[in-house]
MARBAVEX-521704 format. One line per 3 residues: number of its first residue (from 1); for each residue x, y, z of C-alpha. Coordinates in Angstrom, 1 decimal, always signed. Layout:
residues N
NUM = X,Y,Z  ...
END
This chain:
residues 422
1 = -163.1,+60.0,-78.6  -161.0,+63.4,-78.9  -157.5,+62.8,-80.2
4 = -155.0,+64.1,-77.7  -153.5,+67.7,-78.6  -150.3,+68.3,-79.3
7 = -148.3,+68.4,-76.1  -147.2,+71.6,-74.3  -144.0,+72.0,-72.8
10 = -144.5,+71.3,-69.6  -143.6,+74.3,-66.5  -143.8,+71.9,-63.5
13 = -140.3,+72.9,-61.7  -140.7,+70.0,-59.2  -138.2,+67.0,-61.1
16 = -140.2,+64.3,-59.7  -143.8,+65.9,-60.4  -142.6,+66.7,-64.4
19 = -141.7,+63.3,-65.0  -144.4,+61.1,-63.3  -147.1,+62.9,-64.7
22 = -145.4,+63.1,-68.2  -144.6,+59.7,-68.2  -148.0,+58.5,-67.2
25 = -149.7,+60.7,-69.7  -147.5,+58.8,-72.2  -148.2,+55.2,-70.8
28 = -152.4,+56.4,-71.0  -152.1,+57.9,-74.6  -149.7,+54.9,-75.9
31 = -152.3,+52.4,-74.8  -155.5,+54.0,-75.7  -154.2,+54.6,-79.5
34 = -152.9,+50.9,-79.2  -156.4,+49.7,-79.2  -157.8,+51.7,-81.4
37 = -161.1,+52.0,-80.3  -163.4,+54.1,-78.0  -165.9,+51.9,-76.2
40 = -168.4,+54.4,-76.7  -167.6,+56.4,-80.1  -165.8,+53.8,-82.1
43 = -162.2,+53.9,-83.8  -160.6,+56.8,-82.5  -158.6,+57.8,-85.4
46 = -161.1,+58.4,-87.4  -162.5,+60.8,-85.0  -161.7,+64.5,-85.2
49 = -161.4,+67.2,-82.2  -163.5,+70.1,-82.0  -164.3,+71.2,-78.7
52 = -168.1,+71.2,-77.7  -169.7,+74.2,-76.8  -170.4,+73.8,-72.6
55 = -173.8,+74.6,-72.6  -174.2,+70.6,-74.9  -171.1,+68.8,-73.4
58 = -173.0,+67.0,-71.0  -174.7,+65.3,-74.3  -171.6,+64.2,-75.6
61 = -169.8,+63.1,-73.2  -172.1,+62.4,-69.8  -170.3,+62.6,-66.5
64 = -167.2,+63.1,-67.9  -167.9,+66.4,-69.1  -166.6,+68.0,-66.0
67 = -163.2,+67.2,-66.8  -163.1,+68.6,-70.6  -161.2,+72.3,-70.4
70 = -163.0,+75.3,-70.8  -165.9,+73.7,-68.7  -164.1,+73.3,-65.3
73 = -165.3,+76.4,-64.3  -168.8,+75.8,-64.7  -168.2,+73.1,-62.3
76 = -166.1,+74.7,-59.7  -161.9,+74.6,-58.9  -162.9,+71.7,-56.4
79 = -162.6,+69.0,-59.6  -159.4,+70.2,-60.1  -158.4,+68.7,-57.2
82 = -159.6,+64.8,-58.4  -158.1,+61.5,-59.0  -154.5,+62.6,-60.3
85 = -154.2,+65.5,-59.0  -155.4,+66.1,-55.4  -153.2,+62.7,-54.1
88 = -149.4,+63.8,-55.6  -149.4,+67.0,-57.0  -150.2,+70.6,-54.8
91 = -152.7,+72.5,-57.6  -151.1,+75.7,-55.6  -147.9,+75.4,-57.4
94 = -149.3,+74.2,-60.5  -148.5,+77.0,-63.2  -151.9,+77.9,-65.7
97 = -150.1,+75.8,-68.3  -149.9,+72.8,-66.4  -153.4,+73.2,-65.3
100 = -154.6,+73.0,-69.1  -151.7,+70.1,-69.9  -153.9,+68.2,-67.0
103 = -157.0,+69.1,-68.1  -156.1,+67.6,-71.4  -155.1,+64.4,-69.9
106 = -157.8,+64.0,-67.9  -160.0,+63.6,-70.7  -157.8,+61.1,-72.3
109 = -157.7,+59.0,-69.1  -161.4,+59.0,-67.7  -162.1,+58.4,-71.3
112 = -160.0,+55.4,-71.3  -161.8,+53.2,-69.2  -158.8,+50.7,-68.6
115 = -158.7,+49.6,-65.0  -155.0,+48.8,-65.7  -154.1,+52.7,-65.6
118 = -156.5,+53.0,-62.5  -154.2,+50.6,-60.7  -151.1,+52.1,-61.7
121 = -152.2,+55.2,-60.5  -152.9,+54.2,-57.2  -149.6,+52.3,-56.9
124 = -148.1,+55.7,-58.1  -149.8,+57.3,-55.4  -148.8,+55.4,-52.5
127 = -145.3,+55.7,-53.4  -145.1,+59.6,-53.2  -145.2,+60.4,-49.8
130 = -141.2,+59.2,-50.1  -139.5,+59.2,-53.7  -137.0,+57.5,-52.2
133 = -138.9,+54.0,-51.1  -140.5,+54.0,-55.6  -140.2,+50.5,-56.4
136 = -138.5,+49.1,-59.3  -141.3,+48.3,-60.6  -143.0,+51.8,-60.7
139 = -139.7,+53.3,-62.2  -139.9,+50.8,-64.5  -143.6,+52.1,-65.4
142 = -142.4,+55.2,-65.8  -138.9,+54.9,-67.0  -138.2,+58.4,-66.7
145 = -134.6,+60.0,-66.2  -136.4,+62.4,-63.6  -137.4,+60.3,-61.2
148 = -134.0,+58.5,-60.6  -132.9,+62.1,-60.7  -134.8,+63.5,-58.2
151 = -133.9,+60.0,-56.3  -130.6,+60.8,-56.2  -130.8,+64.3,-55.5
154 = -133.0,+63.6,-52.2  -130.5,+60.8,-51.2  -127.4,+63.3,-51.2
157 = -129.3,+65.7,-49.3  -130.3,+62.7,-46.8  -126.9,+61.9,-46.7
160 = -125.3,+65.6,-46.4  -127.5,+66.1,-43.1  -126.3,+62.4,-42.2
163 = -122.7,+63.6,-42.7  -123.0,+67.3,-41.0  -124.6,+65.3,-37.9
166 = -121.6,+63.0,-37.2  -119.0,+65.6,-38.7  -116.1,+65.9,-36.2
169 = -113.0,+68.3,-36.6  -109.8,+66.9,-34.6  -107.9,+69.8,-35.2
172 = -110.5,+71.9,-33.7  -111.0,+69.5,-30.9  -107.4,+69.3,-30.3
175 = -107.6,+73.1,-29.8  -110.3,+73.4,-27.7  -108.9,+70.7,-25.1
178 = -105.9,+72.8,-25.2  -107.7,+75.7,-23.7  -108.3,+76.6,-20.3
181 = -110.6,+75.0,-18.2  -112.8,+78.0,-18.4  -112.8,+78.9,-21.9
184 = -113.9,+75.0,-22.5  -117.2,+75.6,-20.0  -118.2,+78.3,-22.1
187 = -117.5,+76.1,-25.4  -119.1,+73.1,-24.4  -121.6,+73.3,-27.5
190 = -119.3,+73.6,-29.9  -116.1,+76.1,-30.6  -117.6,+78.2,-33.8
193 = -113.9,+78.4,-35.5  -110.2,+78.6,-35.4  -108.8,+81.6,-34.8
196 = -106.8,+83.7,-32.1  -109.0,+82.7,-29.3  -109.0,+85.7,-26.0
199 = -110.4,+84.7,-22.9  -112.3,+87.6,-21.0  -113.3,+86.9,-17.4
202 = -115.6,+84.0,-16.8  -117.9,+84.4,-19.6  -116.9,+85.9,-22.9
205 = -114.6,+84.4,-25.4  -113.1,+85.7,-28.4  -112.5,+84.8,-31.6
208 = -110.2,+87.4,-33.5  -109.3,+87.4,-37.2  -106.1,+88.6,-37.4
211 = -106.0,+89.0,-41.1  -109.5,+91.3,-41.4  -108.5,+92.5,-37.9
214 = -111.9,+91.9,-36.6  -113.8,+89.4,-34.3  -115.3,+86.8,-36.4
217 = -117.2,+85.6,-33.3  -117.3,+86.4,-29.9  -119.0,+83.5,-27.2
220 = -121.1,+84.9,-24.2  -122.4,+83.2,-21.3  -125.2,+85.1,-19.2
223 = -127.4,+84.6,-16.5  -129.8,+86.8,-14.3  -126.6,+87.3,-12.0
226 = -124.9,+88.9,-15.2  -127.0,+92.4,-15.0  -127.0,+92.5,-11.0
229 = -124.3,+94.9,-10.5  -123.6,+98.3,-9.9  -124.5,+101.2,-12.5
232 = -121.6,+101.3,-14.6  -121.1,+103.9,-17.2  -119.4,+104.3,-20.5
235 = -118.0,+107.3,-20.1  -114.3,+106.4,-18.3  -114.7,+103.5,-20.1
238 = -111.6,+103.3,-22.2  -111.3,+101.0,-25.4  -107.7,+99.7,-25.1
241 = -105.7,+97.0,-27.7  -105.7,+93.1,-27.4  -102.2,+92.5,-26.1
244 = -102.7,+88.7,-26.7  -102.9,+89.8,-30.5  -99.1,+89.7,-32.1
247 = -98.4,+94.1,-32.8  -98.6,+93.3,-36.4  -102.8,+92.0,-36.3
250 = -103.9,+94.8,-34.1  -106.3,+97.0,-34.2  -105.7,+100.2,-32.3
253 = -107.9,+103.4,-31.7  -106.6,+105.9,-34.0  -107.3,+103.1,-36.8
256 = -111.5,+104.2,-36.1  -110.4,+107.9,-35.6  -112.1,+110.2,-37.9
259 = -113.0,+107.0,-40.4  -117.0,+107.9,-39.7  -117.6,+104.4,-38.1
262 = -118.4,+103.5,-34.7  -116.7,+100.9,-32.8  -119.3,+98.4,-32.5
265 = -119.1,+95.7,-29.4  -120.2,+92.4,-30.5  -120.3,+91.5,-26.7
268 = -122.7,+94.5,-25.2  -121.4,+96.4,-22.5  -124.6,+96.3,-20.9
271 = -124.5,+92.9,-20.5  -121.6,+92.4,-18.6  -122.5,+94.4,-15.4
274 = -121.9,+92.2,-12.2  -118.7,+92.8,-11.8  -116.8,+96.7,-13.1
277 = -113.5,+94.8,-14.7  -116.2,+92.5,-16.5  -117.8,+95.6,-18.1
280 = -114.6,+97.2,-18.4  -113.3,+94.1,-20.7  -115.8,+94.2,-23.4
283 = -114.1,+97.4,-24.6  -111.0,+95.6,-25.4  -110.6,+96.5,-29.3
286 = -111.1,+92.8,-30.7  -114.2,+92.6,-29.1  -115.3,+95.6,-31.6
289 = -116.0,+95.9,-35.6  -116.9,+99.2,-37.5  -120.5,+99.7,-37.7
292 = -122.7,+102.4,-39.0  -123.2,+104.6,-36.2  -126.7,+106.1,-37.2
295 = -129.5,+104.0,-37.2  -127.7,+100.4,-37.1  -125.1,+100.4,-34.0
298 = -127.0,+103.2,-31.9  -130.2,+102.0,-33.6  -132.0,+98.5,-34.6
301 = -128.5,+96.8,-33.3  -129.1,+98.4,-29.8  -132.4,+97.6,-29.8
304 = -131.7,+93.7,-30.4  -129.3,+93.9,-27.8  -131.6,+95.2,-25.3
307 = -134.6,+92.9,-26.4  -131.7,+89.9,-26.0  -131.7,+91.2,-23.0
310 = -135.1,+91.6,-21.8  -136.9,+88.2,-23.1  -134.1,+85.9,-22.4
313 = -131.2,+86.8,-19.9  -133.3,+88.2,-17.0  -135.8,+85.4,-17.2
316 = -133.8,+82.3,-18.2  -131.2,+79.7,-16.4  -128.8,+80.4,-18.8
319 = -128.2,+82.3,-22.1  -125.5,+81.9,-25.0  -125.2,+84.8,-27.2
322 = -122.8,+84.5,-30.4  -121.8,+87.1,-31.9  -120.1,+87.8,-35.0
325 = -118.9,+89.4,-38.8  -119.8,+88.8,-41.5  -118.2,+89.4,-45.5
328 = -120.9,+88.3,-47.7  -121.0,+88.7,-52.3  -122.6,+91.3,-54.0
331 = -123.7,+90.7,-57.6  -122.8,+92.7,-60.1  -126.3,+93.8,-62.0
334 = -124.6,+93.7,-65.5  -122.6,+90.7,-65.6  -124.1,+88.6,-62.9
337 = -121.3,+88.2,-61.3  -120.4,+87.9,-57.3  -118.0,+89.2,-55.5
340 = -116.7,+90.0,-51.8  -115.4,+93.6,-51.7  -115.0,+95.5,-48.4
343 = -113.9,+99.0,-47.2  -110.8,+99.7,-44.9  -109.9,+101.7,-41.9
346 = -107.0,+103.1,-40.6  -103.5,+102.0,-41.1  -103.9,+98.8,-39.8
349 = -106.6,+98.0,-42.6  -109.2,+97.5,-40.5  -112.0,+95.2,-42.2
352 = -115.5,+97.2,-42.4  -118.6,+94.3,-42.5  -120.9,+93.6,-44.9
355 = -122.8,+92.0,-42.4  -123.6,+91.1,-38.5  -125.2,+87.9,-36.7
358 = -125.8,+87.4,-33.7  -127.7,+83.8,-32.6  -128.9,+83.2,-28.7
361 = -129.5,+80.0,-27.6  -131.4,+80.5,-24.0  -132.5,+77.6,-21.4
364 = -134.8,+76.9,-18.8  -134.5,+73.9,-17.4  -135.6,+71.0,-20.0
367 = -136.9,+74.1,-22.4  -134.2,+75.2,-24.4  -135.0,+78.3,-27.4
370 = -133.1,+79.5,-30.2  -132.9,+82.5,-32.7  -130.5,+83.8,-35.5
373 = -130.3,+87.9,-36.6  -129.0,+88.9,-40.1  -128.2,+92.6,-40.6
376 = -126.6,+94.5,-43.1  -124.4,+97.0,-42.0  -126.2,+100.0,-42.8
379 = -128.7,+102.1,-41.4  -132.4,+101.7,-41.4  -135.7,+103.1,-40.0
382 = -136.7,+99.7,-39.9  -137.7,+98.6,-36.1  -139.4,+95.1,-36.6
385 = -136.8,+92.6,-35.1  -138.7,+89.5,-36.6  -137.4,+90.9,-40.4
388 = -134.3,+89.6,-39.9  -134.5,+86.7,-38.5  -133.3,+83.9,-40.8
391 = -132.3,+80.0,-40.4  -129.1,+79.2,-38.2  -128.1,+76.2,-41.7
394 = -127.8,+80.0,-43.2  -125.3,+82.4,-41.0  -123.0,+78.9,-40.8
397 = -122.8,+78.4,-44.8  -121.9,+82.5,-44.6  -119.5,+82.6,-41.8
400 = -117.5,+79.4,-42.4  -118.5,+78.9,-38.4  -120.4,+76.3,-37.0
403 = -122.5,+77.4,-34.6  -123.7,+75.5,-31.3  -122.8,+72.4,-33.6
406 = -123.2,+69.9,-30.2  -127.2,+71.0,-30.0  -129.4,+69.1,-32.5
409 = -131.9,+71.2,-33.4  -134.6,+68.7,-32.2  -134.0,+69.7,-29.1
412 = -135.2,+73.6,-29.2  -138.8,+74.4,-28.0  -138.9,+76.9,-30.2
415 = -136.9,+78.0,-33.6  -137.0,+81.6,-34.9  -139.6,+82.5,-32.6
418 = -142.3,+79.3,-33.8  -142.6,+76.9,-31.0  -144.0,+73.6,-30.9
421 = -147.1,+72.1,-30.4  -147.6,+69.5,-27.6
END
């Protein structure tokens, strides 16, 4: 019998995968040696390795030949897939290396003959589908430091979402009861954050930073009802200051005077048309952020606002749209290091955005949908909507907002545009 070479580093990145398969190529290689003896060829030390050309292995070694590297692809990728491999590990995301490392081993344990190792394996192989439920026993089989580490990593993320589930804020809670009847309606799935909250009409509800002297979110509520009024237009449309805002936070319109950005609504105009003082009220200056005017705020910005528009508030019961700022890191190329950095505008210091959001959560009757946008604040000839779509989990971690917090995701149809299957 070949003696084992000498072992490879192994590349497998997944914890649990690197030290199960390590530590059973030990356990195999320990107890073959231990016995001393091939069944077939006699005492393996006294055996040499020299591997046999392809065209004769079949002679020397029978069946088993398919397994021996260099052969395998005589015999096709599908016995890569065998035994060991095909049950626990995906051969997609095994690296070359670890294909040869397994290759290797494979000749060591079909060699081996021991049913002991056969029955490990399968005990091994029940117990993957969750690392978590890996008996005593089998980590005792494999004492390994990477299994209990990849035990305990799985259990704090089980126990992060456990925690995020049942999180409650009393503080925040306390401020939302304290809010007008109103303003609670259009929170009722969660308030995103604390800050100087402005109530606008029925159905739009601000959140203003009065340090960055932005919106960090702004709440809407629409229905079909929203868009049925008259034909309002932005021109006599005046953008006016947030008098619920102390003097000192504001931000006024000379502040975006001649500073090459646009003021950019977070709550569109357009939808806010039944009534004229409800379309009048989204130009109220802490509903706005400086945006790139060309290509971003009259470009793939207006365009997400319009399809917002078209696929969910004119068909659906009800539609929540939150809206908001973001301030995100940039790394530094030489030293690798991050950090937030932002322009200014206007006396007032007027925060310019790395980044926007906007999430919609839309229902029709038991069928509720959900997406989440992420743009940079720049311009781009870019039209494809479905580019910057990314997970909710990320735009919270971002924004320091929870957002719809009192839906469980469970209960969306469909996520990010996939749906599910009945």
């Amino acid at each position: 019998m070949p003696g084992h070479r000498k072992r490879r580093q192994f590349k497998q990145t997944d914890a649990f995968t690197r030290g199960t398969v390590i530590g059973l190529k030990r356990a195999v290689i320990v107890a073959v040696y231990a016995c001393g003896v091939d069944v077939e060829k006699g005492p393996i030390r006294q055996q040499s390795w020299n591997a046999p050309p392809c065209d004769n292995v079949e002679s020397w070694f029978g069946a088993q030949s398919r397994m021996i590297p260099g052969c395998r692809g005589q015999y096709g990728e599908e016995r890569l897939q065998d035994k060991i491999v095909a049950s626990y590990i995906d051969p997609l995301e095994l690296t070359e290396g670890t294909e040869r490392e397994l290759d290797d081993f494979r000749t060591v344990f079909y060699r081996s003959d021991h049913s002991y190792f056969e029955e490990l394996q399968d005990e091994l192989l029940s117990s993957h589908i969750e690392p978590l439920e890996l008996t005593e026993g089998i980590e005792e089989k494999f004492d390994d430091s990477n299994i209990k580490s990849y035990r305990r990593r799985r259990g704090r993320e089980n126990n992060e979402e456990e925690e995020v589930q049942n999180f409650k804020d009393p503080i925040k809670e306390g401020i939302l009861k304290s809010l007008p009847e109103q303003a609670q309606e259009l929170l009722k799935y969660g308030m995103p954050g604390v800050h100087h909250i402005s109530l606008m009409g029925d159905d739009l509800v601000i959140g203003y930073d009065t340090a960055l002297r932005v919106p960090r979110w702004v709440l809407e509520h629409l229905t079909p009802d929203s868009l049925s009024g008259g034909g309002f237009k932005r021109k006599g449309s005046d953008f006016f200051e947030d008098k619920s805002i102390h003097p000192y936070f504001r931000s006024t319109t000379q502040d975006y005077k001649g500073s090459g950005f646009d003021r950019g609504h977070m709550a569109a105009a357009g939808n806010h048309k039944k009534f004229s003082r409800d379309y009048k009220d989204t130009f109220i200056l802490s509903n706005m952020a400086p945006q790139v005017g060309e290509d971003f705020n009259r470009g793939i910005w207006n365009n997400l606002e319009i399809y917002v528009r078209d696929k969910f508030v004119t068909k659906y019961d009800e539609t929540f749209v939150l809206t908001g700022t973001l301030f995100l890191p940039r790394r530094d190329s030489q030293t690798g290091q991050a950090t937030v950095s932002y322009k200014t505008i206007g006396s007032n210091n007027v925060a310019v955005p790395s980044h926007f959001f906007k999430v919609v959560v839309a229902r029709q009757g038991d069928h509720m949908e959900l997406e989440s946008y992420l743009m940079a604040n720049q311009g781009t000839k870019d039209s494809s909507l479905g580019k910057f779509l990314v997970p909710k989990k990320d735009i919270e971690k971002a924004s320091g907002l929870l957002i719809f917090e009192k839906i469980p995701l469970e209960s969306f149809g469909c996520i990010n545009r996939k749906c599910k299957t009945i």
